[in-house]
C-alpha atoms as a printed R data frame, in Angstrom:
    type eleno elety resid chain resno       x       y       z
1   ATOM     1    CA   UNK     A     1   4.576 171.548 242.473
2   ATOM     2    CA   UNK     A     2   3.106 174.618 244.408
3   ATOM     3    CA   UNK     A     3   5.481 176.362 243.340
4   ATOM     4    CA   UNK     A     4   3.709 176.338 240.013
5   ATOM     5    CA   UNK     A     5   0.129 175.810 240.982
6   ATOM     6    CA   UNK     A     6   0.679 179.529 242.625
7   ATOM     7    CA   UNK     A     7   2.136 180.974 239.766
8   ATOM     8    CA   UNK     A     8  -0.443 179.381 237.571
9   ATOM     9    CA   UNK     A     9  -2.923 181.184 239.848
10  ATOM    10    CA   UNK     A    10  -1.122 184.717 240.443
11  ATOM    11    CA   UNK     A    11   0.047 185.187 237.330
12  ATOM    12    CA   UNK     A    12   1.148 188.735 236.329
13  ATOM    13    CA   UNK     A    13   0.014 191.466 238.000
14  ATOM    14    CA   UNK     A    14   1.214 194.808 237.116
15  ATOM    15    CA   UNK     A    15   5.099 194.322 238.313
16  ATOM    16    CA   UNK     A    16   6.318 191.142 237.044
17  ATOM    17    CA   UNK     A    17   9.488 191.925 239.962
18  ATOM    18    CA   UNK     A    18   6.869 192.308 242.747
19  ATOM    19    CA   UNK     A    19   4.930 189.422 241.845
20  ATOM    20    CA   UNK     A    20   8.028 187.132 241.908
21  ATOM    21    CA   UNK     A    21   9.448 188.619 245.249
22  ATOM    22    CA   UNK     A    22   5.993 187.821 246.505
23  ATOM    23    CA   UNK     A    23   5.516 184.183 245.426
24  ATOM    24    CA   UNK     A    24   8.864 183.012 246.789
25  ATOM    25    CA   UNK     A    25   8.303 184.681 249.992
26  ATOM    26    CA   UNK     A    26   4.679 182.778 250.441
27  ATOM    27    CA   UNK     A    27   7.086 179.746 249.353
28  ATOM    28    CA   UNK     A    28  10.108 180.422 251.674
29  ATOM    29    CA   UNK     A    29   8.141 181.562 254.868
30  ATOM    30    CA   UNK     A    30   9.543 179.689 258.064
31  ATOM    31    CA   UNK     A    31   7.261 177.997 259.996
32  ATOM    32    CA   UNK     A    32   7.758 177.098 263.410
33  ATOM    33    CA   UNK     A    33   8.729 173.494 264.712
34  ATOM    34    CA   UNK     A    34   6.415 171.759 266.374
35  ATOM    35    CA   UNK     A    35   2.587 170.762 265.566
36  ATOM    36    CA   UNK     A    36  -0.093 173.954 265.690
37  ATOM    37    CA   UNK     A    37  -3.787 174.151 265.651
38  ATOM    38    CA   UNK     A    38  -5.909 174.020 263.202
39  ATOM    39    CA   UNK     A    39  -6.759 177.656 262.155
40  ATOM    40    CA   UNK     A    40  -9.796 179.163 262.240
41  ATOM    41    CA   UNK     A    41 -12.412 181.461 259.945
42  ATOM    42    CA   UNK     A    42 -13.603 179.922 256.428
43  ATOM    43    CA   UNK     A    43 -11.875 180.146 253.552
44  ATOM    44    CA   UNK     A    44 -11.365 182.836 251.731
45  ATOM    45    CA   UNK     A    45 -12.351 184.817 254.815
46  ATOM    46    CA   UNK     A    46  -9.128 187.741 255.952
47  ATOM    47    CA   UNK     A    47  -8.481 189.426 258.669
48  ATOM    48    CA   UNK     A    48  -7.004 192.999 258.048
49  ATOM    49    CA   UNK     A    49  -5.766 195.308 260.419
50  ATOM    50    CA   UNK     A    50  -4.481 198.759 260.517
51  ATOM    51    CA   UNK     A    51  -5.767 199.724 257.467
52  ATOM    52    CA   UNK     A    52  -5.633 203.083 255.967
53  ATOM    53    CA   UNK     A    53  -8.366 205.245 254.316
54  ATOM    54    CA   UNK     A    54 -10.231 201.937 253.445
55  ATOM    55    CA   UNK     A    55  -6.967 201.129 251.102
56  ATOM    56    CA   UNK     A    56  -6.790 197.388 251.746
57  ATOM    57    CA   UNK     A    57  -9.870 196.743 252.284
58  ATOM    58    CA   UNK     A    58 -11.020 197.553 249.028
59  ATOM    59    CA   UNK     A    59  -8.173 196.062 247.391
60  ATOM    60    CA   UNK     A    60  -9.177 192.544 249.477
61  ATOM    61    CA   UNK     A    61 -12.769 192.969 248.834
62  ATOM    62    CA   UNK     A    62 -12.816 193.951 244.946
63  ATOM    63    CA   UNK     A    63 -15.638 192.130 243.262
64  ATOM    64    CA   UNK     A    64 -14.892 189.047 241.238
65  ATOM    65    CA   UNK     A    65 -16.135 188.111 237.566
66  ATOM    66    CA   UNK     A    66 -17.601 185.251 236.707
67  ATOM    67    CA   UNK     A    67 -20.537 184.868 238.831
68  ATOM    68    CA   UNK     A    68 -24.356 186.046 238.493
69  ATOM    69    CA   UNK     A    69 -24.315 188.161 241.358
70  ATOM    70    CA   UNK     A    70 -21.527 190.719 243.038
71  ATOM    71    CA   UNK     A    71 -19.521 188.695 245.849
72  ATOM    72    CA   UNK     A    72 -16.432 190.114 247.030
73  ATOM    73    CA   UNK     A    73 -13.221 188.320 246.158
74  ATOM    74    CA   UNK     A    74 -12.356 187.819 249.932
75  ATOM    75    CA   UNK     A    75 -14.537 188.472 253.360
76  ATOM    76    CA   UNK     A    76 -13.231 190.803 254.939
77  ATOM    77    CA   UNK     A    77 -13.197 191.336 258.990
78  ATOM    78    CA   UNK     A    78 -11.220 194.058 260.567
79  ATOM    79    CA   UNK     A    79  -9.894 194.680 263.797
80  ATOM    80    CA   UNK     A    80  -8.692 198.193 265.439
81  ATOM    81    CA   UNK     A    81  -5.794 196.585 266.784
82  ATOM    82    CA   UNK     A    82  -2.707 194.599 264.885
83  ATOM    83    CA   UNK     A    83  -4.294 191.526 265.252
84  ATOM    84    CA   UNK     A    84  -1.954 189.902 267.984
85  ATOM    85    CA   UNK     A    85  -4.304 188.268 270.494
86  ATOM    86    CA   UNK     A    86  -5.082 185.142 270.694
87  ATOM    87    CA   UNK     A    87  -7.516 183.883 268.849
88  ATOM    88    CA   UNK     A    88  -6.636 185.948 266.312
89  ATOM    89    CA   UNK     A    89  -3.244 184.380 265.906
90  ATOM    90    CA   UNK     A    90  -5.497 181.416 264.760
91  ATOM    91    CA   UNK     A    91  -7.168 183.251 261.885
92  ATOM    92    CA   UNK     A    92  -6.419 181.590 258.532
93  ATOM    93    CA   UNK     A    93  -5.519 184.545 256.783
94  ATOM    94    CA   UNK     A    94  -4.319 187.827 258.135
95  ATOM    95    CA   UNK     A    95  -3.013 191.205 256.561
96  ATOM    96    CA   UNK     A    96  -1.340 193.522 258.823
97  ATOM    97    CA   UNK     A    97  -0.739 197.006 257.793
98  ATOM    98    CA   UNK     A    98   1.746 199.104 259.875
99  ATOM    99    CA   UNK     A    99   3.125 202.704 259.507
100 ATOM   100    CA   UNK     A   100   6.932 203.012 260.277
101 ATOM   101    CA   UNK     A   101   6.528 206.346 261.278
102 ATOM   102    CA   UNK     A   102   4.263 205.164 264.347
103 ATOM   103    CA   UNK     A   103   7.751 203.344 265.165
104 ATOM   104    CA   UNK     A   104   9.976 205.953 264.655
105 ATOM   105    CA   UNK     A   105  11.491 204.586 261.362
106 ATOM   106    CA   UNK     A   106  11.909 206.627 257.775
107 ATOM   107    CA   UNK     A   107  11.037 204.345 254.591
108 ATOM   108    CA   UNK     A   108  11.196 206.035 251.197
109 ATOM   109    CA   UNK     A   109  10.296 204.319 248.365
110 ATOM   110    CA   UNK     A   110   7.602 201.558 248.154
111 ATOM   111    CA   UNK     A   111   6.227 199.713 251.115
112 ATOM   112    CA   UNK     A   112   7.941 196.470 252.592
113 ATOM   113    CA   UNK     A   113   5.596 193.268 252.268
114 ATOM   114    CA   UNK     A   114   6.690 190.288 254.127
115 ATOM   115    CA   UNK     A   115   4.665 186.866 254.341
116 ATOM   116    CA   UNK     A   116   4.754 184.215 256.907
117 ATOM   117    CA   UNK     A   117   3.547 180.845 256.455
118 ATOM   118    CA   UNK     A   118   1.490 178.323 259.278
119 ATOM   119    CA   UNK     A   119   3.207 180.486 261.998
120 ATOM   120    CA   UNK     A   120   0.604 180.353 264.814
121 ATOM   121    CA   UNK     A   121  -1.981 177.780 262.829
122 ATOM   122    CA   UNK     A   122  -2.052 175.726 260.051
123 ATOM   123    CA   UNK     A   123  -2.851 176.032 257.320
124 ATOM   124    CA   UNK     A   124  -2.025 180.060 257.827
125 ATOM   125    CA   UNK     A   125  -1.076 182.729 255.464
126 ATOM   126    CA   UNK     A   126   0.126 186.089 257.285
127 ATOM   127    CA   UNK     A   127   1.175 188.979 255.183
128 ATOM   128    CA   UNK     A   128   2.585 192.320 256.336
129 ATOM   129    CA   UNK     A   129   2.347 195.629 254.777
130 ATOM   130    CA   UNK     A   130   4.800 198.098 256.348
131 ATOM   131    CA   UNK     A   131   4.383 201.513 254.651
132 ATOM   132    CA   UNK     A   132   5.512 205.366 255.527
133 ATOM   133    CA   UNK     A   133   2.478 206.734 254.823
134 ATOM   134    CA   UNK     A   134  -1.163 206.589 253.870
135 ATOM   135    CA   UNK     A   135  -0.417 207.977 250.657
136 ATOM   136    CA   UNK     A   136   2.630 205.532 249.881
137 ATOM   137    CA   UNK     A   137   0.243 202.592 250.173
138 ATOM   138    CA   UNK     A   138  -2.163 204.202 248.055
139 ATOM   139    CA   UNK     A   139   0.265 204.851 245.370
140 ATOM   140    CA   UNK     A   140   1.363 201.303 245.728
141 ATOM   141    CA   UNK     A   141  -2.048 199.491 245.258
142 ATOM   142    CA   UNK     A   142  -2.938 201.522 242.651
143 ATOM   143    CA   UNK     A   143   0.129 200.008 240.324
144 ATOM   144    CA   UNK     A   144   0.250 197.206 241.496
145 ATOM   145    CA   UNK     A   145  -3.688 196.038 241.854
146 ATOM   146    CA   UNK     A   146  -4.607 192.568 242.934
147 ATOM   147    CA   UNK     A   147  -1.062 191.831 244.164
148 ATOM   148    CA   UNK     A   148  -1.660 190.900 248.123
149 ATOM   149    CA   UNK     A   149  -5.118 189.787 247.023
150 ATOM   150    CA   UNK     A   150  -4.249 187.156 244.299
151 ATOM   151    CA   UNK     A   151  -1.714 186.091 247.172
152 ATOM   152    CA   UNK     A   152  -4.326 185.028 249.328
153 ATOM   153    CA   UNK     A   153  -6.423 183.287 246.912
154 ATOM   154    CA   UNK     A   154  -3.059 181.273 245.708
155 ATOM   155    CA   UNK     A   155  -2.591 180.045 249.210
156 ATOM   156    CA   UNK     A   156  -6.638 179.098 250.172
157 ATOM   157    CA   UNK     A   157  -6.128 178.006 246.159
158 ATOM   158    CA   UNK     A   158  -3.295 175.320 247.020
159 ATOM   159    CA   UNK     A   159  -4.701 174.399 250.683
160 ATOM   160    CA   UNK     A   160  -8.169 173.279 248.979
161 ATOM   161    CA   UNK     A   161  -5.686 171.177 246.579
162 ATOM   162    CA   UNK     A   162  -4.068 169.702 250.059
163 ATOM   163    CA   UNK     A   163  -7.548 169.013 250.952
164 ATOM   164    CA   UNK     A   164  -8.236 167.031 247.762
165 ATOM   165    CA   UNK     A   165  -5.440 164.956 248.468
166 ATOM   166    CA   UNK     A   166  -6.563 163.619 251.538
167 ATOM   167    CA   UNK     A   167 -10.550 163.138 250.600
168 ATOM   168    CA   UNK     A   168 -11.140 162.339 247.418
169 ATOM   169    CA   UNK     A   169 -12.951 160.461 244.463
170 ATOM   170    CA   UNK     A   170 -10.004 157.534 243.382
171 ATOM   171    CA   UNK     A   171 -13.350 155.616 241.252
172 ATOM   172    CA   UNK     A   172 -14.173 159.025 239.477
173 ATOM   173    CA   UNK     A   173 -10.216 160.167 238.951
174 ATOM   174    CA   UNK     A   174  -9.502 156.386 237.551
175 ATOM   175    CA   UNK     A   175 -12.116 157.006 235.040
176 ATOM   176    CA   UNK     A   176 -10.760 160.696 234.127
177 ATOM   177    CA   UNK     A   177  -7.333 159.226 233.904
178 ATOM   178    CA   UNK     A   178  -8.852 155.927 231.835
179 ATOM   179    CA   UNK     A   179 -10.679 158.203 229.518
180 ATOM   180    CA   UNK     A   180  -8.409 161.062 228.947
181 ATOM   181    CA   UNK     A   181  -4.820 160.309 230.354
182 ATOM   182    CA   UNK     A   182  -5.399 163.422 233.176
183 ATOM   183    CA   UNK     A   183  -4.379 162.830 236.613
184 ATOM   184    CA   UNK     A   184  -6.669 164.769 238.670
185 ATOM   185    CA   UNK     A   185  -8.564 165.140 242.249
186 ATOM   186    CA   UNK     A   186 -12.249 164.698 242.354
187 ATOM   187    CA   UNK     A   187 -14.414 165.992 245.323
188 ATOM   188    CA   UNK     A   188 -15.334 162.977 247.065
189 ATOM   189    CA   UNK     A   189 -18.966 163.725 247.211
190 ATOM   190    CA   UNK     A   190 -19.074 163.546 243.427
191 ATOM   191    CA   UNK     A   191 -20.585 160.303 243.180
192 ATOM   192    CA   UNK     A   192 -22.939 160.902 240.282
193 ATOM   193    CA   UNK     A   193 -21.530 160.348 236.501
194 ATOM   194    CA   UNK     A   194 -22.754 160.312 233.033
195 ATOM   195    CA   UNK     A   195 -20.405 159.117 230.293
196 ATOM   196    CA   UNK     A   196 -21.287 160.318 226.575
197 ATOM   197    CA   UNK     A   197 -18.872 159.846 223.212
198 ATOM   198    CA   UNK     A   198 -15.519 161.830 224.442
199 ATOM   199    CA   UNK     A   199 -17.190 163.147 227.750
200 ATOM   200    CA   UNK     A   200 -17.792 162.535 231.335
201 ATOM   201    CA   UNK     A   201 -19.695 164.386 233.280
202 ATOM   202    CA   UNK     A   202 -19.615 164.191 237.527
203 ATOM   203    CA   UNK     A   203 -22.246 165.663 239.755
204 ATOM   204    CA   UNK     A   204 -22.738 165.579 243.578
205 ATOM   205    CA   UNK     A   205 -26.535 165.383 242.905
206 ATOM   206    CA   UNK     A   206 -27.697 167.540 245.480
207 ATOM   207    CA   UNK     A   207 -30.447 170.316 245.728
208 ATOM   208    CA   UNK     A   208 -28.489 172.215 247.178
209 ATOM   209    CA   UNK     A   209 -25.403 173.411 246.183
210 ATOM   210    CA   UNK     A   210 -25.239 171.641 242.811
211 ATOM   211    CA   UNK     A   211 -21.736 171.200 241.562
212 ATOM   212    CA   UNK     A   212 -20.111 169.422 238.651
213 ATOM   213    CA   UNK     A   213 -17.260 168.592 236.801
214 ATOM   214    CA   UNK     A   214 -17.179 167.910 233.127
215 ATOM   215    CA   UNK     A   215 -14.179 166.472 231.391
216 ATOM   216    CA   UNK     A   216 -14.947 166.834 227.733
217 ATOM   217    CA   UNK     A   217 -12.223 166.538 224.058
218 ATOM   218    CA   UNK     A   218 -11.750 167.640 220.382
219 ATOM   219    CA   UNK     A   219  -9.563 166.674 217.795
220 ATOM   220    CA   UNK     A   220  -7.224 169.434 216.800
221 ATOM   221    CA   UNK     A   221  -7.077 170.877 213.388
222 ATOM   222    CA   UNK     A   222  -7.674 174.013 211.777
223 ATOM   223    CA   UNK     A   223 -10.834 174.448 212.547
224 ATOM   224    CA   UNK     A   224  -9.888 173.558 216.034
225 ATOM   225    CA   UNK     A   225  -7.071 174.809 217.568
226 ATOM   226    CA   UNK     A   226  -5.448 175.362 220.699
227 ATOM   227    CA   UNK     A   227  -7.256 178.670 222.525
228 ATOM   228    CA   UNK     A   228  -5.752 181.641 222.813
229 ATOM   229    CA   UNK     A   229  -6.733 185.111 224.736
230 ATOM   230    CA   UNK     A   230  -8.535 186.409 221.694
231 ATOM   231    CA   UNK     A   231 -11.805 187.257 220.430
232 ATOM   232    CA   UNK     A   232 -11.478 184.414 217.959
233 ATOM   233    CA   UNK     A   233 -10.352 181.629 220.086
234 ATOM   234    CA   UNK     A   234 -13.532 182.483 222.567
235 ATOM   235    CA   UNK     A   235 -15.768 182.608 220.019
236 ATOM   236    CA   UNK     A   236 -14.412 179.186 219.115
237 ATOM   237    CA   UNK     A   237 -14.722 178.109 222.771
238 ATOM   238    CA   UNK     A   238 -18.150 179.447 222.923
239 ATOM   239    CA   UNK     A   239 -18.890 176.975 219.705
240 ATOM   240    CA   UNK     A   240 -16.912 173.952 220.851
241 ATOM   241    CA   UNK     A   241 -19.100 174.477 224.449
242 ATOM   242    CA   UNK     A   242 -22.348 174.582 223.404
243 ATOM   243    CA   UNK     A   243 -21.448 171.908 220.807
244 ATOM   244    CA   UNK     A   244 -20.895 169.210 223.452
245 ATOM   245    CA   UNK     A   245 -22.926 170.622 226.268
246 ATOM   246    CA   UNK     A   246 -25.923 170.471 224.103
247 ATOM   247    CA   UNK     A   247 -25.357 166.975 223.359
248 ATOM   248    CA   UNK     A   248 -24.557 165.596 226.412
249 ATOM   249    CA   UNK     A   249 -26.936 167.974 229.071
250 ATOM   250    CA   UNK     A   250 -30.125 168.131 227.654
251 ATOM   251    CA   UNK     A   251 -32.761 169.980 229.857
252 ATOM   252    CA   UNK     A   252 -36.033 167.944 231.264
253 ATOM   253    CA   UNK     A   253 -38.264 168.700 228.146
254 ATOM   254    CA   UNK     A   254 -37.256 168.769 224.553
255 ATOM   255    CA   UNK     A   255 -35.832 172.164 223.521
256 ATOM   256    CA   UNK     A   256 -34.124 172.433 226.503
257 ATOM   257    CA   UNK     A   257 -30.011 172.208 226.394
258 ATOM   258    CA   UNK     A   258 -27.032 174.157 228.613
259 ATOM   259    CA   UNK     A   259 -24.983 176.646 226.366
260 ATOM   260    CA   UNK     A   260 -22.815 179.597 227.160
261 ATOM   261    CA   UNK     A   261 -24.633 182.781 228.334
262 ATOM   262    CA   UNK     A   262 -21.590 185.052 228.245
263 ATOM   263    CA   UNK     A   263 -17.600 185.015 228.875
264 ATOM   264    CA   UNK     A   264 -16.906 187.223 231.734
265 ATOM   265    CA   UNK     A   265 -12.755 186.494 231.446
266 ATOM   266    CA   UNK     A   266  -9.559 184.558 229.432
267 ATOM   267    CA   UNK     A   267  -6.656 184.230 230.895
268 ATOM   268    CA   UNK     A   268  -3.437 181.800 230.849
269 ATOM   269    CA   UNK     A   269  -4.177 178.637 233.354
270 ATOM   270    CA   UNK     A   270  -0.383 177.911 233.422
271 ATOM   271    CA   UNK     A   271   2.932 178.044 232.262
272 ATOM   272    CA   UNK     A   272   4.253 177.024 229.043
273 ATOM   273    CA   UNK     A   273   4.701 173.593 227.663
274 ATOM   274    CA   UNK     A   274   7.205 172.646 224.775
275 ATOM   275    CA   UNK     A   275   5.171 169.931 223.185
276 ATOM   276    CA   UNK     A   276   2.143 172.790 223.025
277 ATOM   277    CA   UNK     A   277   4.089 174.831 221.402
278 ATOM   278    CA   UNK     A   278   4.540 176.648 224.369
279 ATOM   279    CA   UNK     A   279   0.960 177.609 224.781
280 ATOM   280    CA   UNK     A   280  -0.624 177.614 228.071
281 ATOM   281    CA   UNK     A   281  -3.704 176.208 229.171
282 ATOM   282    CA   UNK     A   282  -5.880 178.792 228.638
283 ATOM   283    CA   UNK     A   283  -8.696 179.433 231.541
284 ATOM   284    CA   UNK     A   284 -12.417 180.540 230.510
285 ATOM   285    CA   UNK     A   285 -14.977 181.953 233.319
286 ATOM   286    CA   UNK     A   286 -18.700 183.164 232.409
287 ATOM   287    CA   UNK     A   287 -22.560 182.145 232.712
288 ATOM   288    CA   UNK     A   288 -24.292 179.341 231.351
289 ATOM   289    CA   UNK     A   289 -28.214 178.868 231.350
290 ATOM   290    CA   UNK     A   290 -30.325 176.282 230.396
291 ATOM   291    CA   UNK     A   291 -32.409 177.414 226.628
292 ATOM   292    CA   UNK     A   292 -35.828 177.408 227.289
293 ATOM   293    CA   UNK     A   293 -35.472 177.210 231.109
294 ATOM   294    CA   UNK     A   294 -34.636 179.703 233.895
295 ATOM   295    CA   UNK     A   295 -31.753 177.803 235.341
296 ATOM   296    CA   UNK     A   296 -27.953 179.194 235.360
297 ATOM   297    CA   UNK     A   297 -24.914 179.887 237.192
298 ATOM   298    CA   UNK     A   298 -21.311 180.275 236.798
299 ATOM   299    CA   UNK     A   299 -18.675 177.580 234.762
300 ATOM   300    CA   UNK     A   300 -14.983 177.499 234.829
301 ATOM   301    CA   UNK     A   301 -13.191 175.769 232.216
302 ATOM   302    CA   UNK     A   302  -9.871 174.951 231.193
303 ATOM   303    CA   UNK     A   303  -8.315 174.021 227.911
304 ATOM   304    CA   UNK     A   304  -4.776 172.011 227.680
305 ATOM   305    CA   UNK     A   305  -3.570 170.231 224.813
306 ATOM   306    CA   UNK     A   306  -3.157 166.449 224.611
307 ATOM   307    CA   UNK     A   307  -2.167 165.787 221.045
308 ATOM   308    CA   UNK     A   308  -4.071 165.241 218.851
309 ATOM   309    CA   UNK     A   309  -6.638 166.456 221.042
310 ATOM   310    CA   UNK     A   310  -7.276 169.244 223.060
311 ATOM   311    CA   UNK     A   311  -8.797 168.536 226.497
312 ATOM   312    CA   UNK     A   312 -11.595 171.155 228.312
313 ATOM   313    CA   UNK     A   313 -12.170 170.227 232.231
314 ATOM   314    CA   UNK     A   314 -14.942 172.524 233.525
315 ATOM   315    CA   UNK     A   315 -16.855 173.167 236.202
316 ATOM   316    CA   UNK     A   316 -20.278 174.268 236.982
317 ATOM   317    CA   UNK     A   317 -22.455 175.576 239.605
318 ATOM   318    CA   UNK     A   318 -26.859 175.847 240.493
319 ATOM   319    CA   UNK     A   319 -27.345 177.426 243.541
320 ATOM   320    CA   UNK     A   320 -30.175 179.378 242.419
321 ATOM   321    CA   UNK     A   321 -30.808 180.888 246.007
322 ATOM   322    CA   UNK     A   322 -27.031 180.329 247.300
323 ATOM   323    CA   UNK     A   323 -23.900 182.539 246.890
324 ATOM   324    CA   UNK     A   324 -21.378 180.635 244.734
325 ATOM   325    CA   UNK     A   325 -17.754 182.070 244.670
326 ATOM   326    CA   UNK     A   326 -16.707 178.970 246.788
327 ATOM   327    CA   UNK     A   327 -18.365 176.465 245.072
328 ATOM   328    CA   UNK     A   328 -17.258 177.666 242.056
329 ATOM   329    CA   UNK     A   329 -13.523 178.172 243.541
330 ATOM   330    CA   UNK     A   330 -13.983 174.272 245.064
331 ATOM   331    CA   UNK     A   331 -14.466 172.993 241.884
332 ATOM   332    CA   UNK     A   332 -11.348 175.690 240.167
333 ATOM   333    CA   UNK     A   333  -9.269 173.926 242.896
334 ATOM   334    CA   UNK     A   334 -10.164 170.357 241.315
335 ATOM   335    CA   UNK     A   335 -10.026 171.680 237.987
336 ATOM   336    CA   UNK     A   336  -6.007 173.113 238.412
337 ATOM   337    CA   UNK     A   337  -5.084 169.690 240.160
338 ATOM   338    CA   UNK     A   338  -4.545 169.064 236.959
339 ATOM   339    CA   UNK     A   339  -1.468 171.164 236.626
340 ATOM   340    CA   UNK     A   340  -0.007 170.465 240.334
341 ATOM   341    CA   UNK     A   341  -0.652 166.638 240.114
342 ATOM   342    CA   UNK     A   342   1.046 166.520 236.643
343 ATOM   343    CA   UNK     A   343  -2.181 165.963 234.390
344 ATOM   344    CA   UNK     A   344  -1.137 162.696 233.464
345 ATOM   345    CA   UNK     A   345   2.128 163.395 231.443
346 ATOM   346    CA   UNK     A   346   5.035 160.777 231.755
């Protein structure tokens, strides 16, 4: 189970070898016996050490798509040292970079990346970057982009999942699975819902911070097919959205709806399945706004097929004066339960 949920998330990224060697070494990682304390530092917050010309840190920091504003993918503390005291042992997420040659070792070829798992802490992800030179680990991030960074977001990806399992919404994920046949985990301070013909919509009802989840469905045919990572498919997307959001989230005054502002990315949700043909859920990230009205914000949706329907679960952020890459990521974690607690299949 997160053996797939990380794959789903990682996906390919520029050596399909790398990426692989990677994943089962986050899945493999020892941990010691015994119970640990609770680490520290939010999530998606790294600590990086003996970095290199800035190297890391800009590969940890890139800016992510999908939201209004620029936010960096991960926050980003460094330290001069190589992060071994002790309340740094506790941070949740640590990258290490070391030069061999400082240790009197010769390494040709391309850096060695181990990655330890709950080792001081837990939950804990600790990856090490041992490299011969500044200009090895440049070469190396450059072809393989994203790699130690997509890492980190799989593991605080699966740990908010954990966290779903042990706080959630059973009256919301009972009407989900009622509904549309998806097992799923629901925040558990999504208490508001709205059903409509073929759509459900959950809010936690807040000023601030708004976040919801809608669980909306099509019949397939030609006109609507499966999605795909192609300009047709997201203009069909795009039509099938504003279709249902439309209908079902109407603004305060007449005139006013939700519809899609723009697609910022497509890309596969998760593997394969024979009875889709082997599609993959397909994953869709942009803005929405509200015609008429000045509100907006970021949406993450994803598409999986249910014959004879296909099945979008998205979620959707207003923080108007917030940041909202982990609100947005809170509700990506509910939305890809969906995979890891087996969307409902027999």
């Amino acid at each position: 189970m997160t053996s797939r949920l990380i794959s789903t998330i990682v996906g390919t990224c520029g050596n399909v070898l790398v990426t692989v060697v990677m994943l089962c070494a986050i899945l493999s990682a020892c941990t010691t016996a015994g119970n640990k304390p609770a680490s520290s530092n939010r999530p998606y917050q790294v600590l990086l050490s003996g970095d290199m010309g800035n190297i890391m840190f800009d590969e940890l920091s890139d800016t992510i798509s999908g939201l209004p504003q620029p936010e960096p993918a991960l926050d980003v503390i460094t330290a001069r040292d190589s992060a071994d005291n002790e309340w740094q042992k506790l941070t949740r997420a640590i990258v290490r970079v070391e030069t061999t040659a400082e240790k009197g070792e010769k390494r040709s070829g391309n850096p060695q990346i181990t990655v330890s798992r709950d080792v001081y802490a837990k939950p804990q992800l600790i990856i090490t970057v041992r490299t011969a030179s500044e200009a090895q680990l440049r070469n190396f991030m450059s072809s393989h982009r994203g790699i130690i960074r997509k890492t980190i977001e799989a593991f605080e990806m699966a740990t908010a999942i954990r966290a779903l399992r042990t706080e959630h919404n059973e009256k919301a994920e009972n009407m989900i699975r009622s509904e549309f046949g998806i097992r799923m985990l629901i925040p558990a301070d999504m208490l508001a819902s709205k059903r409509g013909k073929d759509f459900l919509w959950l809010s936690n009802n807040t000023n601030e911070g708004l976040q919801n989840i809608c669980v909306y469905r099509i019949r397939e045919n030609d006109r609507n097919s499966m999605p795909t990572a192609s300009q047709q498919a997201e203009n069909q997307f795009i039509r099938v959205r504003d279709s249902v959001m439309r209908r079902n989230i109407p603004g305060e005054r007449d005139g006013m709806f939700m519809e899609t502002a723009t697609i910022r990315s497509v890309e596969p949700a998760g593997l394969g399945n024979g009875k889709d043909g082997g599609r993959r859920p397909m994953m869709y990230r942009g803005l929405w706004d509200m015609r008429n009205d000045i509100m907006g914000g970021p949406f993450v949706t994803m598409a999986i097929r249910r014959s004879p329907y296909i099945i979008y679960i998205e979620g959707f952020v207003y923080a108007p004066e917030a940041k909202k890459r982990n609100k947005i990521r809170r509700l990506e974690a509910s939305i890809l339960s969906a995979l890891a607690e087996g969307d409902g299949k027999k």
